[in-house]
The first five atom37 places (N, CA, C, CB, O) and aatype in JSON, in Angstrom:
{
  "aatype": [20, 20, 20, 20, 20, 20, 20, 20, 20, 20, 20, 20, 20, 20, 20, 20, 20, 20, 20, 20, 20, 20, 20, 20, 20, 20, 20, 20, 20, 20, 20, 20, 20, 20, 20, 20, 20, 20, 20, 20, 20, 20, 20, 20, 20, 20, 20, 20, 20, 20, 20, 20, 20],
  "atom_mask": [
    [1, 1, 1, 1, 1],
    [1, 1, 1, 1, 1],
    [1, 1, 1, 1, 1],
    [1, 1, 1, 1, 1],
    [1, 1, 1, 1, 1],
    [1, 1, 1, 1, 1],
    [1, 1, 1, 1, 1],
    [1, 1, 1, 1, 1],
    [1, 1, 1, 1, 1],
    [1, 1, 1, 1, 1],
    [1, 1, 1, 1, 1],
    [1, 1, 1, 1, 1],
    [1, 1, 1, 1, 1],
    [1, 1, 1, 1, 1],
    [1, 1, 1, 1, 1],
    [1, 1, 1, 1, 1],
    [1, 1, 1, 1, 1],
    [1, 1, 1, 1, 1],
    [1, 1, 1, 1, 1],
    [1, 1, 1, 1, 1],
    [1, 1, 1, 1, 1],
    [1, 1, 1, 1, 1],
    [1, 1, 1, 1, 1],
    [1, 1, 1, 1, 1],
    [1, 1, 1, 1, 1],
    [1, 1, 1, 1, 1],
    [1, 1, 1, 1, 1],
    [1, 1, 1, 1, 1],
    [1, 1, 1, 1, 1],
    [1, 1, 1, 1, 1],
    [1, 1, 1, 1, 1],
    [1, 1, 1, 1, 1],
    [1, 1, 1, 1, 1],
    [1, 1, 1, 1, 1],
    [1, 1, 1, 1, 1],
    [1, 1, 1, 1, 1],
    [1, 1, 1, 1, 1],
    [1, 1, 1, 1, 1],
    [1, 1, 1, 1, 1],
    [1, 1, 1, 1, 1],
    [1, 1, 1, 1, 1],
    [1, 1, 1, 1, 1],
    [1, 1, 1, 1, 1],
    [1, 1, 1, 1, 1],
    [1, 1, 1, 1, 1],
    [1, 1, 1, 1, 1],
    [1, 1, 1, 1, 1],
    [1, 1, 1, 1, 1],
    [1, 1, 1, 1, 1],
    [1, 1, 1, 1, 1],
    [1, 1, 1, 1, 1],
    [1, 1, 1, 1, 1],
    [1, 1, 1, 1, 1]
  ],
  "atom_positions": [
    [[-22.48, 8.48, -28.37], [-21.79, 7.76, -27.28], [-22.81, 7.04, -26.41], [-20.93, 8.73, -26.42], [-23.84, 7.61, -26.04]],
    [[-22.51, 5.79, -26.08], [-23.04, 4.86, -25.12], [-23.18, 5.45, -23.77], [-22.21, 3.66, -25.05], [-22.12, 6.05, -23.62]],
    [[-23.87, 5.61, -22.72], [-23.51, 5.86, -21.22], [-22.88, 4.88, -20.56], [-24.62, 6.12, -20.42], [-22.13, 5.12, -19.62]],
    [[-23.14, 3.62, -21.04], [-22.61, 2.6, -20.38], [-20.87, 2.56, -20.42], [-23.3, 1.36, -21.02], [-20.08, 2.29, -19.51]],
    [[-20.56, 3.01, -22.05], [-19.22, 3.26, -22.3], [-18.57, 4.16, -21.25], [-19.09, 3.83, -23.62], [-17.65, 3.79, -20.51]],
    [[-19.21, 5.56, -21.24], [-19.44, 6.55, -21.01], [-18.77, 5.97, -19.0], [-21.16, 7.08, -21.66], [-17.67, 6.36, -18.63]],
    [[-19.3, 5.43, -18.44], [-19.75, 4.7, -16.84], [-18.21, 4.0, -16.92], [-21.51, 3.26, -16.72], [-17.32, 4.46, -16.21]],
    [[-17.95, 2.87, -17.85], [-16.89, 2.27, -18.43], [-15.41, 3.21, -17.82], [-17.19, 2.31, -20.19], [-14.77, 3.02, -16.79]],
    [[-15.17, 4.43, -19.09], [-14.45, 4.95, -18.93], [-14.21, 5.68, -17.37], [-14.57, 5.48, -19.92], [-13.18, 5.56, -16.71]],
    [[-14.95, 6.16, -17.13], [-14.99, 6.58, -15.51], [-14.5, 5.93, -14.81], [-16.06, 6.7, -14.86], [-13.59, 6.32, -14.07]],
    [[-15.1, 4.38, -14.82], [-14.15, 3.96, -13.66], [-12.63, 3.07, -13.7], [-15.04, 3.15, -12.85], [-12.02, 2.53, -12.78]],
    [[-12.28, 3.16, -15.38], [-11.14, 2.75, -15.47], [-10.33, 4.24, -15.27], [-10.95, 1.89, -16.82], [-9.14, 4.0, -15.11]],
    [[-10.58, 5.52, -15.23], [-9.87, 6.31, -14.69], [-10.09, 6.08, -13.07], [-10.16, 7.62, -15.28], [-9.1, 6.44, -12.43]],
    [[-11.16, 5.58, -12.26], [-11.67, 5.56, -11.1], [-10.21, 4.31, -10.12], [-13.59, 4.94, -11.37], [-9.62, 4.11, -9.06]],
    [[-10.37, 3.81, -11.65], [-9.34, 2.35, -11.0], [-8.06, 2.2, -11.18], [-9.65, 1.02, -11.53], [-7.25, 1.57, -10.5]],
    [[-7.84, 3.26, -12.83], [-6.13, 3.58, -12.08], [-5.37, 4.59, -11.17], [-5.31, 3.79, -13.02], [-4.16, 4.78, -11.05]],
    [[-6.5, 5.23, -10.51], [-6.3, 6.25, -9.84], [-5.91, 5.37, -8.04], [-7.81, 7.36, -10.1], [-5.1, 5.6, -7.13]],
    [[-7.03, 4.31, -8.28], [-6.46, 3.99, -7.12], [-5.23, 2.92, -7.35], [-7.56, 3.49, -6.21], [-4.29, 2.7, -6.58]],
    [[-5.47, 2.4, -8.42], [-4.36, 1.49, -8.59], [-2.64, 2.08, -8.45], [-4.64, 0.92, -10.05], [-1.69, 1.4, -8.06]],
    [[-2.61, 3.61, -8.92], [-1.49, 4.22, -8.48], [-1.28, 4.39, -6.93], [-1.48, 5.44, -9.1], [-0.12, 4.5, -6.54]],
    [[-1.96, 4.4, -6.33], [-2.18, 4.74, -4.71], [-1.86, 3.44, -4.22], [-3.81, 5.27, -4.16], [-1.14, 3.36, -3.22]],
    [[-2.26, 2.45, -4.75], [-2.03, 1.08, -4.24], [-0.7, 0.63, -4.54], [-3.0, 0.11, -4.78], [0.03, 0.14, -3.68]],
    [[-0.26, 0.82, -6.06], [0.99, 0.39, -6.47], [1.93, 1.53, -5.67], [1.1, 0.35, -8.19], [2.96, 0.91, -5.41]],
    [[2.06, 2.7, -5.23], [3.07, 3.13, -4.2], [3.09, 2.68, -2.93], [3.05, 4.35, -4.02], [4.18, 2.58, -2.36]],
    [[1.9, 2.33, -2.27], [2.61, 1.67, -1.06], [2.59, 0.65, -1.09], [2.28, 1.85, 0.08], [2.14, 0.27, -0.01]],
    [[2.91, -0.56, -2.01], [2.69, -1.75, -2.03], [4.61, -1.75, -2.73], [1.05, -2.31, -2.99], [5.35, -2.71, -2.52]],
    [[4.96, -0.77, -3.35], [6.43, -0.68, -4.0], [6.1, -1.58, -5.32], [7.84, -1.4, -2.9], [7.12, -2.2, -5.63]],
    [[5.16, -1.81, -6.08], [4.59, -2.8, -7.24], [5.74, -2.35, -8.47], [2.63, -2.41, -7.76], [6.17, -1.22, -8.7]],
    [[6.04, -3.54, -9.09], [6.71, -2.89, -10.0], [5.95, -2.75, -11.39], [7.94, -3.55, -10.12], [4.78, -3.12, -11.46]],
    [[6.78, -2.06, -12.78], [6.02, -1.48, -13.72], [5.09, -3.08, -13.9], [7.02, -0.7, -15.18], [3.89, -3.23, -13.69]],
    [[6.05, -4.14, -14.34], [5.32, -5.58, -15.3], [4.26, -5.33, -14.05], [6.39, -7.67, -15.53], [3.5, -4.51, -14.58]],
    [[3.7, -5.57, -12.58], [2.85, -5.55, -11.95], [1.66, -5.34, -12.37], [3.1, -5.0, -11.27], [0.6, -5.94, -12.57]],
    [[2.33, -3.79, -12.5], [1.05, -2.42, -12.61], [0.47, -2.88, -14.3], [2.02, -0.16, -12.57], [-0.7, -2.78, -14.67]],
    [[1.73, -3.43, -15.22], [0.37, -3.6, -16.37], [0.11, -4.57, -16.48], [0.38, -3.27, -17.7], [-0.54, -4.64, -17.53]],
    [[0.24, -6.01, -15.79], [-0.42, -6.87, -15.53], [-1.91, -7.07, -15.12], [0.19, -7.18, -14.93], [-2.77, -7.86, -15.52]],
    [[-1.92, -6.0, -14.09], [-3.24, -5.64, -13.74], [-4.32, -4.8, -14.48], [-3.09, -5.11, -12.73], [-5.52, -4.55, -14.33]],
    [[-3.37, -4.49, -15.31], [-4.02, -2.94, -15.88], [-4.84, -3.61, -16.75], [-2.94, -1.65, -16.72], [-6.06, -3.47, -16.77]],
    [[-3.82, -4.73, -17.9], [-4.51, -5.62, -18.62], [-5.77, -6.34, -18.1], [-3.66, -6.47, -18.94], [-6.93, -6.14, -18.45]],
    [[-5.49, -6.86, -17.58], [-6.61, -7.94, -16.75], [-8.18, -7.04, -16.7], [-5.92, -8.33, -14.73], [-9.27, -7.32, -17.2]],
    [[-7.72, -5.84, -15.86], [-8.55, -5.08, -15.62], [-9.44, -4.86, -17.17], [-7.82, -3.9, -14.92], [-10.66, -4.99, -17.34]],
    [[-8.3, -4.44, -18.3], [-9.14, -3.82, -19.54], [-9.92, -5.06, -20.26], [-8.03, -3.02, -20.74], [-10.8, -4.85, -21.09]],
    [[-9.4, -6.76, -19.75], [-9.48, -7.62, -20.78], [-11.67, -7.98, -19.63], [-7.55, -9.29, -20.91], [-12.69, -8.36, -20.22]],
    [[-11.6, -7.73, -18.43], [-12.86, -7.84, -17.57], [-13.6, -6.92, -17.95], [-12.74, -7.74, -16.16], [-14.69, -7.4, -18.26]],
    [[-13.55, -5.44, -18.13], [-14.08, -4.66, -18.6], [-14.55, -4.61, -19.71], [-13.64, -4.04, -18.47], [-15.62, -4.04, -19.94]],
    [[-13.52, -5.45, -20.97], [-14.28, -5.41, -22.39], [-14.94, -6.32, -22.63], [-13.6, -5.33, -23.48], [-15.29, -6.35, -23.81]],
    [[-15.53, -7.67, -21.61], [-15.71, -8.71, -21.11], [-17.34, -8.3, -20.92], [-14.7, -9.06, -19.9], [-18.25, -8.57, -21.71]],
    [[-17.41, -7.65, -19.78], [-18.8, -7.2, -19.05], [-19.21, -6.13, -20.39], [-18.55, -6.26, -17.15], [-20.3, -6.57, -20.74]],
    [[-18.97, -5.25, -21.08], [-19.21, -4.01, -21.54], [-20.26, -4.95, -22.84], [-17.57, -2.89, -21.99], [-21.35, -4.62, -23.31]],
    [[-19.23, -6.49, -23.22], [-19.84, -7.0, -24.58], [-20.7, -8.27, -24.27], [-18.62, -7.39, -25.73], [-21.06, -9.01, -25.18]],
    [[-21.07, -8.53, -22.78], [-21.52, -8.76, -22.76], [-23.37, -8.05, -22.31], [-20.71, -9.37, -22.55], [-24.43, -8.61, -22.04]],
    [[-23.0, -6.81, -22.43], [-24.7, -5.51, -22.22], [-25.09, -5.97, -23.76], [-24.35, -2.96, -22.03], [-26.23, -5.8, -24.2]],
    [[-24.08, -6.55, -24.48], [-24.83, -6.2, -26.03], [-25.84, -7.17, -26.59], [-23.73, -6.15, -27.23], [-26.58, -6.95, -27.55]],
    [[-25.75, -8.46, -25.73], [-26.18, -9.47, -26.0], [-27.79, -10.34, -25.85], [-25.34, -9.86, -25.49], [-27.91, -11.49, -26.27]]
  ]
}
């Protein structure tokens, strides 16, 4: 395993943790929450491939 992966995963648990906290008091609906969620995974696999280069 990569650490960087490793760093990766952390803070996409780091970020839907707050993203649940955010999506309740904001009343967000589900399409919202995976709108973002996407975005979030499509930046992340973005930065992660770009360490490889």
């Amino acid at each position: 395993m990569d650490s960087g992966l490793i760093l990766l995963v952390f803070l996409a648990f780091l970020f839907a943790w707050g993203l649940n906290r955010v999506r309740r008091a904001l009343r967000l609906g589900p399409v919202a929450y995976a709108g973002v969620m996407v975005a979030f995974v499509i930046v992340m696999l973005a930065v992660w491939g770009q360490t490889f280069r």
